[in-house]
Gaussian input, Z-matrix of N, CA and C with variables (Angstrom, degrees):
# hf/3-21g

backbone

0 1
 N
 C     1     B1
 C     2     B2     1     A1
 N     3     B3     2     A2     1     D1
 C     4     B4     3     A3     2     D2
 C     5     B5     4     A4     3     D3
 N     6     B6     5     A5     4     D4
 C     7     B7     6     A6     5     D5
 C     8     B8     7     A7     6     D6
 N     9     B9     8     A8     7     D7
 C    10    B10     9     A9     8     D8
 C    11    B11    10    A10     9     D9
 N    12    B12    11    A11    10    D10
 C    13    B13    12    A12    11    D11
 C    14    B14    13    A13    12    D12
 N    15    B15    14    A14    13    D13
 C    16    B16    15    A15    14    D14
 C    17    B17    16    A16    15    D15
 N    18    B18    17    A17    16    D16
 C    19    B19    18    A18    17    D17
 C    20    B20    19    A19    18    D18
 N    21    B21    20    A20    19    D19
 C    22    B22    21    A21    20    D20
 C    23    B23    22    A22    21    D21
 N    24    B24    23    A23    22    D22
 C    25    B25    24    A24    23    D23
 C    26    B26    25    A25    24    D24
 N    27    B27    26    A26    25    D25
 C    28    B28    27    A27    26    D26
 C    29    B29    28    A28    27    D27
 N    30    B30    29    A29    28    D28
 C    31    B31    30    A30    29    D29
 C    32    B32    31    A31    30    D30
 N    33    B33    32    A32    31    D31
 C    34    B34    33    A33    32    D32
 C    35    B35    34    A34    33    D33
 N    36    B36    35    A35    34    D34
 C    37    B37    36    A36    35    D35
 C    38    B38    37    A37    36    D36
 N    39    B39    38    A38    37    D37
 C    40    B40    39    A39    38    D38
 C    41    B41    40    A40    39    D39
 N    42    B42    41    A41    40    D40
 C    43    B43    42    A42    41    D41
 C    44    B44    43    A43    42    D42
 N    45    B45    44    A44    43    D43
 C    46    B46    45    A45    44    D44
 C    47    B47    46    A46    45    D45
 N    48    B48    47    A47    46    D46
 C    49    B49    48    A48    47    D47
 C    50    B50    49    A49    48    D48
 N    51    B51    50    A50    49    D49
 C    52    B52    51    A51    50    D50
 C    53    B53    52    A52    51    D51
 N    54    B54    53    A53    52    D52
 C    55    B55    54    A54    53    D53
 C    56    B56    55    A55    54    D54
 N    57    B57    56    A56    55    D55
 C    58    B58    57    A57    56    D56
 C    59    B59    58    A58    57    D57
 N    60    B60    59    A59    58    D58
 C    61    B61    60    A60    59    D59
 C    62    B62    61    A61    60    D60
 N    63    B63    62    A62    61    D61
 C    64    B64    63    A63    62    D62
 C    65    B65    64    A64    63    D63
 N    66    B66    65    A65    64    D64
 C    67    B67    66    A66    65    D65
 C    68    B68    67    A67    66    D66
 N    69    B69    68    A68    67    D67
 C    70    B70    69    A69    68    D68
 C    71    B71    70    A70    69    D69
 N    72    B72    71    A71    70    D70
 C    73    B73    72    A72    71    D71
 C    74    B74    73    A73    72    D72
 N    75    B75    74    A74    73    D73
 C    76    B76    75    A75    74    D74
 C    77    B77    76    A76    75    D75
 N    78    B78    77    A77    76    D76
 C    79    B79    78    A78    77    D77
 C    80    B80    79    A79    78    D78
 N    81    B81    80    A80    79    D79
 C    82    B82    81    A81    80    D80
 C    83    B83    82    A82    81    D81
 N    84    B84    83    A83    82    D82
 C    85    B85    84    A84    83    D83
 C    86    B86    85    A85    84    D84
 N    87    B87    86    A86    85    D85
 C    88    B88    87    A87    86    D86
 C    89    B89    88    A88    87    D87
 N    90    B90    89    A89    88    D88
 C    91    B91    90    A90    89    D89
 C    92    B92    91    A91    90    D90
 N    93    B93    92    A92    91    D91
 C    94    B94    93    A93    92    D92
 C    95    B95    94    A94    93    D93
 N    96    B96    95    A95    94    D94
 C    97    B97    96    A96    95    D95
 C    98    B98    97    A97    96    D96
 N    99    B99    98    A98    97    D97
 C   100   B100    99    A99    98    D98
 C   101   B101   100   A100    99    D99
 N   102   B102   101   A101   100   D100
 C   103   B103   102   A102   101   D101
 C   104   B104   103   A103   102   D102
 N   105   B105   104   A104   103   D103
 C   106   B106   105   A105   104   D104
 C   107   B107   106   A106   105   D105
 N   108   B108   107   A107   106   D106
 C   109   B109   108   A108   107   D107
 C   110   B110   109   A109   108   D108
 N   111   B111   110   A110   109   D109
 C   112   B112   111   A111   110   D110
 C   113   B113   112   A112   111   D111
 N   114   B114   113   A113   112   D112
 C   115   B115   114   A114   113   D113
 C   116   B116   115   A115   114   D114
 N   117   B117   116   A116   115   D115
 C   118   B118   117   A117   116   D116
 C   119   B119   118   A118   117   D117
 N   120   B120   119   A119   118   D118
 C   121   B121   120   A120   119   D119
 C   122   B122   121   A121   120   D120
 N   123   B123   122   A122   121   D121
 C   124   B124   123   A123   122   D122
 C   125   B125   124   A124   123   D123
 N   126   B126   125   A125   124   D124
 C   127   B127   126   A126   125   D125
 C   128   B128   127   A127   126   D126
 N   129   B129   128   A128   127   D127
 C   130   B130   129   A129   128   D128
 C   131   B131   130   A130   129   D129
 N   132   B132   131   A131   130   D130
 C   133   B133   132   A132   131   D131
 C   134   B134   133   A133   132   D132
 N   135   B135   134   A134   133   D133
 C   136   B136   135   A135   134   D134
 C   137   B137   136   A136   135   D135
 N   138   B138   137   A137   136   D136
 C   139   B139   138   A138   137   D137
 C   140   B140   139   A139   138   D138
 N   141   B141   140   A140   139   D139
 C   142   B142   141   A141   140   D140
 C   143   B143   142   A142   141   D141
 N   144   B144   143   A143   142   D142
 C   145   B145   144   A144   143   D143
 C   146   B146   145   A145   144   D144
 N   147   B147   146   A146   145   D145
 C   148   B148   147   A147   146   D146
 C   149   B149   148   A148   147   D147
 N   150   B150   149   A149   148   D148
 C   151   B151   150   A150   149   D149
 C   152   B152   151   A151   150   D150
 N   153   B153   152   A152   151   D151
 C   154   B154   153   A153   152   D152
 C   155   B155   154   A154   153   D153
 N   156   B156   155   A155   154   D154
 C   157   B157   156   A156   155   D155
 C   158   B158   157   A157   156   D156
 N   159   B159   158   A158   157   D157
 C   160   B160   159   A159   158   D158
 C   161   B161   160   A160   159   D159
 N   162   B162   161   A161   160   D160
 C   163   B163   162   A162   161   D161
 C   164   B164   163   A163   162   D162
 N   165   B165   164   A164   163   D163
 C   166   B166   165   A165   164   D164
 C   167   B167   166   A166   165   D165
 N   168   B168   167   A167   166   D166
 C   169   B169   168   A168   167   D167
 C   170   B170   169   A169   168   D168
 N   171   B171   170   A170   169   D169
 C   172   B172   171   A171   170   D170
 C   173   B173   172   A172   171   D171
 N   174   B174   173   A173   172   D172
 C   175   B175   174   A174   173   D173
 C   176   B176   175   A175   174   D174
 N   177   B177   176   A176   175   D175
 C   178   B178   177   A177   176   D176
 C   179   B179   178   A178   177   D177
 N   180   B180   179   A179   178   D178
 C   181   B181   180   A180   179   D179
 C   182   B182   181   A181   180   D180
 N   183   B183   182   A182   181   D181
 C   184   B184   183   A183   182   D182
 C   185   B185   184   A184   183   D183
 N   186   B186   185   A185   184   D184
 C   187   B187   186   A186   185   D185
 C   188   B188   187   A187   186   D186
 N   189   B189   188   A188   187   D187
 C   190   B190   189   A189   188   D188
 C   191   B191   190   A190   189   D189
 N   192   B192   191   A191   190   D190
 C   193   B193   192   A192   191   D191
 C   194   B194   193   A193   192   D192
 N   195   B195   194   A194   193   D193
 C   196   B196   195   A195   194   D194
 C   197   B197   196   A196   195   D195
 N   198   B198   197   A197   196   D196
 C   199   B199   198   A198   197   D197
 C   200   B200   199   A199   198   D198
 N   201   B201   200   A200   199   D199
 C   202   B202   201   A201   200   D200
 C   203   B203   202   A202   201   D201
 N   204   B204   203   A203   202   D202
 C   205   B205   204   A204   203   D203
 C   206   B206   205   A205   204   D204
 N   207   B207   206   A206   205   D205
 C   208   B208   207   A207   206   D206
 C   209   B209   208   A208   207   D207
 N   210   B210   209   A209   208   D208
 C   211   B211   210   A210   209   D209
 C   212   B212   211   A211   210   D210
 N   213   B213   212   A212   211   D211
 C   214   B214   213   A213   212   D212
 C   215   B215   214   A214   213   D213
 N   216   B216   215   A215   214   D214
 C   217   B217   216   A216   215   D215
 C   218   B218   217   A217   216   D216

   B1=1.4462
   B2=1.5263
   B3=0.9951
   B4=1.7107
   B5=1.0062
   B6=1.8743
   B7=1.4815
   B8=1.3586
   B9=1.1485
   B10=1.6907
   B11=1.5912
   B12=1.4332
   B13=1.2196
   B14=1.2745
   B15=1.9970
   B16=1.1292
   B17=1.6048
   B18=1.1891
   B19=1.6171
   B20=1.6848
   B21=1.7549
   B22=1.2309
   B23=1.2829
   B24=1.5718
   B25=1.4777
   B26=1.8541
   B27=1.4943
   B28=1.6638
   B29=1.5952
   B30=1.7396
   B31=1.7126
   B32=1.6429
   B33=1.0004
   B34=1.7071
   B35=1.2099
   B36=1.1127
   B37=1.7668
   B38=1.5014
   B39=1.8760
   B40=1.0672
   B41=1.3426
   B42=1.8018
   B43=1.2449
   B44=1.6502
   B45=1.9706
   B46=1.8903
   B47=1.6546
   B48=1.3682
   B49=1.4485
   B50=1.6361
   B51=1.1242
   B52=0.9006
   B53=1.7854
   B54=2.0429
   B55=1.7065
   B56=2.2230
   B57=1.2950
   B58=1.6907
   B59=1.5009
   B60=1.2542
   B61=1.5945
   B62=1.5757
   B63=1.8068
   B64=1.3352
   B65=1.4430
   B66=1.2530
   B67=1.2579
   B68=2.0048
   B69=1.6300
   B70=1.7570
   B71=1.5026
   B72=1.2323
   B73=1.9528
   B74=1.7326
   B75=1.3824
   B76=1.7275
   B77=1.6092
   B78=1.2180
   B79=1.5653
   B80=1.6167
   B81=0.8226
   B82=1.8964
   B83=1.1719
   B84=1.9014
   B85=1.2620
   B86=1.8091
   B87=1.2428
   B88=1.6014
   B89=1.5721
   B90=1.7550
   B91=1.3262
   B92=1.1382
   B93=1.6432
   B94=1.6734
   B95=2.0403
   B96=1.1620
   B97=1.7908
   B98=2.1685
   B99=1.4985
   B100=1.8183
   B101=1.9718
   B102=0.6992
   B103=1.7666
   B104=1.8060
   B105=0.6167
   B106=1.4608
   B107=1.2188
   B108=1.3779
   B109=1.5250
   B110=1.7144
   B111=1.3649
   B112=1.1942
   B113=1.9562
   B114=1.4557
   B115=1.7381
   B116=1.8393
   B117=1.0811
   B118=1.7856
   B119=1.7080
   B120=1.4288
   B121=0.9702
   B122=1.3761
   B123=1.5602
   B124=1.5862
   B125=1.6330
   B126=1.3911
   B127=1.0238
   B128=0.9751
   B129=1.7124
   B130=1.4874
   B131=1.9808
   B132=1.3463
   B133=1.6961
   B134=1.3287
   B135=1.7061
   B136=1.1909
   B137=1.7016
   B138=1.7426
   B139=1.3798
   B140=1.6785
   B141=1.2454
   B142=1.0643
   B143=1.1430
   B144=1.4011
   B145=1.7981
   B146=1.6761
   B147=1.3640
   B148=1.4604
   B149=1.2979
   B150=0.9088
   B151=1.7095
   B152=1.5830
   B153=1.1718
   B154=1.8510
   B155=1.1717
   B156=1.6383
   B157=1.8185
   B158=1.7429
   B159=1.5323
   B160=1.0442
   B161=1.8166
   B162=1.3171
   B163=1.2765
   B164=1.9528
   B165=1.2396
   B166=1.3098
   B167=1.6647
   B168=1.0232
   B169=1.8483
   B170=1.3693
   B171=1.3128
   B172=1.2266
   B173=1.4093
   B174=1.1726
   B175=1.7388
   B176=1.6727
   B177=1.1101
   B178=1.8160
   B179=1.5333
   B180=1.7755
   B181=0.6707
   B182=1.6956
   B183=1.6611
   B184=1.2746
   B185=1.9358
   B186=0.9491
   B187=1.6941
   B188=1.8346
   B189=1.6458
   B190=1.6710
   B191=1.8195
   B192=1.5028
   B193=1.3671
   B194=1.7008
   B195=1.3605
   B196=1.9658
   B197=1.9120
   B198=1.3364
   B199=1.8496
   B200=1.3394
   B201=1.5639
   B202=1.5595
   B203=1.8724
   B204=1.2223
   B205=1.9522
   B206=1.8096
   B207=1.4015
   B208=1.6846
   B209=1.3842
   B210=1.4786
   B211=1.5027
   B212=1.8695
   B213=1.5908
   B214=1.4481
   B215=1.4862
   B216=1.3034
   B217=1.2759
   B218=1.6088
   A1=108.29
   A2=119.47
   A3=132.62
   A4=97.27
   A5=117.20
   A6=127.55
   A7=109.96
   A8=127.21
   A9=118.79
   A10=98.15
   A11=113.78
   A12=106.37
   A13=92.54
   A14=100.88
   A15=99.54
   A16=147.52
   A17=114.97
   A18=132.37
   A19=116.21
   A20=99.72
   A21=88.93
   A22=134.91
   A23=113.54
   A24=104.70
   A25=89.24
   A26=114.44
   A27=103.18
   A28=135.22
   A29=91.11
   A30=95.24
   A31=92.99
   A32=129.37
   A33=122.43
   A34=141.88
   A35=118.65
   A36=113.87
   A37=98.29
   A38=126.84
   A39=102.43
   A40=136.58
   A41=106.86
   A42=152.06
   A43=113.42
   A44=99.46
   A45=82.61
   A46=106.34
   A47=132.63
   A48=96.35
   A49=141.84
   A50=117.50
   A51=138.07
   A52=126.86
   A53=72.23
   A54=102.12
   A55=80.26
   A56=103.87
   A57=93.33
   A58=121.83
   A59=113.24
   A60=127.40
   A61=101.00
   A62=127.68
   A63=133.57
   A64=89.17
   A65=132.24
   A66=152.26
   A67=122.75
   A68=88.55
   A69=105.84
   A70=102.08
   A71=96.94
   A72=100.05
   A73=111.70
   A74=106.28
   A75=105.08
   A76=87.43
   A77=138.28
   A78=117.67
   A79=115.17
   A80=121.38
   A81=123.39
   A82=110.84
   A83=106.47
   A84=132.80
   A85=112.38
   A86=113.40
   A87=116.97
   A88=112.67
   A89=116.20
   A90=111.07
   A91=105.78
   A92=111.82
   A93=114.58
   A94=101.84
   A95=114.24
   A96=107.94
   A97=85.91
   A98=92.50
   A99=113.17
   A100=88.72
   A101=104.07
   A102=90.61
   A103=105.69
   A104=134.41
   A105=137.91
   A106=94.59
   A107=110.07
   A108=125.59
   A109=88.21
   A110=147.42
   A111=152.10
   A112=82.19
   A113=88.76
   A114=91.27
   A115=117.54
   A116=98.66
   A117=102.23
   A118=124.84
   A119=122.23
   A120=127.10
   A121=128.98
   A122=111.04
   A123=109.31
   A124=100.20
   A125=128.17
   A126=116.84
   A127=131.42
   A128=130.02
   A129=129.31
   A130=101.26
   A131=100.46
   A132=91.01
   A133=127.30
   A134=119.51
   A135=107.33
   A136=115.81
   A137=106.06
   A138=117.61
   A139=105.37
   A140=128.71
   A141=123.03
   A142=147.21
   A143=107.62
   A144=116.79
   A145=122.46
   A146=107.98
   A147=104.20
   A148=102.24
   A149=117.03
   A150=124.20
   A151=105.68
   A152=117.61
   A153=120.99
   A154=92.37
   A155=117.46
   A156=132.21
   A157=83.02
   A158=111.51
   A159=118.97
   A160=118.90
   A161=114.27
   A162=122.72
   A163=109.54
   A164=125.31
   A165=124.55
   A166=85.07
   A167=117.86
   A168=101.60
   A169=136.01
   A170=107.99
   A171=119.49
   A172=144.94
   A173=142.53
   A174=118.49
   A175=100.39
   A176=89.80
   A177=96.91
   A178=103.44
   A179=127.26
   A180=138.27
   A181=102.40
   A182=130.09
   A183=130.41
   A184=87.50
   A185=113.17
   A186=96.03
   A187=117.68
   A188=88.60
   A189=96.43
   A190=99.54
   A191=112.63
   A192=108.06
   A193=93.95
   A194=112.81
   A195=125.73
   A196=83.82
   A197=84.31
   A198=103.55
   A199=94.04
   A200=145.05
   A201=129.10
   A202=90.98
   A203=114.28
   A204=91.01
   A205=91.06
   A206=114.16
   A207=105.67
   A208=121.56
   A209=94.40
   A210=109.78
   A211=119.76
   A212=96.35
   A213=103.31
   A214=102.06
   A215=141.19
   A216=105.69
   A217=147.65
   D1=143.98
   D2=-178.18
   D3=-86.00
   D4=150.25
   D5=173.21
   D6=-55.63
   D7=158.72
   D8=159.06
   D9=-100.88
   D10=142.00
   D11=167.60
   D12=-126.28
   D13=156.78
   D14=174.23
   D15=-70.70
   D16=-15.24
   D17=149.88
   D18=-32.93
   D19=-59.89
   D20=174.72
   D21=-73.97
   D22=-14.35
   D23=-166.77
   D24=-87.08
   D25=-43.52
   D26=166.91
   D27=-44.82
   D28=-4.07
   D29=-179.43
   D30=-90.98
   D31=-45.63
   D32=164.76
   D33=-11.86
   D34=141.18
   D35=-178.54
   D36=-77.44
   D37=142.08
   D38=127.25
   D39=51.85
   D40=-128.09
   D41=150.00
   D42=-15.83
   D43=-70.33
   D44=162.60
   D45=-65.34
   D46=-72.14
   D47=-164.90
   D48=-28.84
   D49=-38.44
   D50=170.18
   D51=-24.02
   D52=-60.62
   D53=-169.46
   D54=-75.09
   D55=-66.79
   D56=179.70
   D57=-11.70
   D58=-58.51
   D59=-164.79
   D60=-73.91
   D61=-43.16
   D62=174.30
   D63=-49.51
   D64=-90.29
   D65=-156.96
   D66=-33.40
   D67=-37.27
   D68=166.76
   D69=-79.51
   D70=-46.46
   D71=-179.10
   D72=-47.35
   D73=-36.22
   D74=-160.79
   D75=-97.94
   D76=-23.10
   D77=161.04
   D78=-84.60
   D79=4.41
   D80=164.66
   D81=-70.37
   D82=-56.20
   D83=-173.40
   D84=-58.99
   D85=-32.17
   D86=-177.85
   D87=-81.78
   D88=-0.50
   D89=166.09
   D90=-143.71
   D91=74.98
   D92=-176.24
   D93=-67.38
   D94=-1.06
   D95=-157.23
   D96=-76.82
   D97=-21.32
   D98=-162.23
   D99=-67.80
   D100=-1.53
   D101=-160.43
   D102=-104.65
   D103=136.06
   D104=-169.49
   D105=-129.11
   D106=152.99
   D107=-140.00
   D108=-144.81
   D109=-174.26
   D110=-106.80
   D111=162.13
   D112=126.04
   D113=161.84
   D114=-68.33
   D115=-35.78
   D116=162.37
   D117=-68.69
   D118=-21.24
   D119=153.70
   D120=-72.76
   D121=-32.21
   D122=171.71
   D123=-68.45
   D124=-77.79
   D125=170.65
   D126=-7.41
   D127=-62.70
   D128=-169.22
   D129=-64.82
   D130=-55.03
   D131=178.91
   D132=-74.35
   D133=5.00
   D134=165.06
   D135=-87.72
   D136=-30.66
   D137=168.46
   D138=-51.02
   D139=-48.76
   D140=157.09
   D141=-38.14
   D142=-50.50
   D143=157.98
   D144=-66.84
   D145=-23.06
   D146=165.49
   D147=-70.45
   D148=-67.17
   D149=-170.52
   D150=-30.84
   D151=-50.89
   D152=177.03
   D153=-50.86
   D154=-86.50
   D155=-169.43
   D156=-14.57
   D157=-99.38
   D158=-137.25
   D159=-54.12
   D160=-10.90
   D161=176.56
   D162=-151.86
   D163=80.19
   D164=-150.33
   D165=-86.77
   D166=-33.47
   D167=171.58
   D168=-63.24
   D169=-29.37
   D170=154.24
   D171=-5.92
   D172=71.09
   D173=-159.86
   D174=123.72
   D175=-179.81
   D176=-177.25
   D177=-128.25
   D178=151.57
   D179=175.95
   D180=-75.42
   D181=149.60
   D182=-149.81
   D183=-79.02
   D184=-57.50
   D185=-168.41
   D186=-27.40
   D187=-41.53
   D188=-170.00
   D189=-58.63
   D190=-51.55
   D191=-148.57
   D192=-90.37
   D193=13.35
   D194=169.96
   D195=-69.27
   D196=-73.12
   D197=-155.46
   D198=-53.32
   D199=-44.19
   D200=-160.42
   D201=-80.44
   D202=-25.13
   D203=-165.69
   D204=-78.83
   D205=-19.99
   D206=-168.95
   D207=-76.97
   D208=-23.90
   D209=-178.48
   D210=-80.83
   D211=-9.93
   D212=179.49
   D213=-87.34
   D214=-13.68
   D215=159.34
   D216=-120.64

């Protein structure tokens, strides 16, 4: 793999960056075992997963809470 420097990725549209950042995201994503987690991070997302279990309606689906943060300004 070639260095990235920063020049080049600032020579980019946008649009390719974008796709750049998707593209690191979906090789992160293919070795979640690679990711090390924080005993305060397990915690927070297991408090989280109870929280679903125990009330899975709870909360808003993301489109809704897209449109309420867009509409605040």
């Amino acid at each position: 793999m070639s260095i990235i420097v920063e020049q080049n990725v600032l020579a980019l549209s946008i649009s390719e960056r974008i796709q750049l950042v998707e593209d690191i995201w979906d090789s992160i994503e293919k070795v979640p075992e690679s990711i090390q987690l924080s005993e305060e991070q397990k915690i927070e997302l297991d408090s989280r997963l109870d929280g679903y279990h125990n009330d899975p309606g709870k909360g808003s689906p993301w489109n809704v809470v897209c449109e309420r943060i867009k509409s605040r300004k």
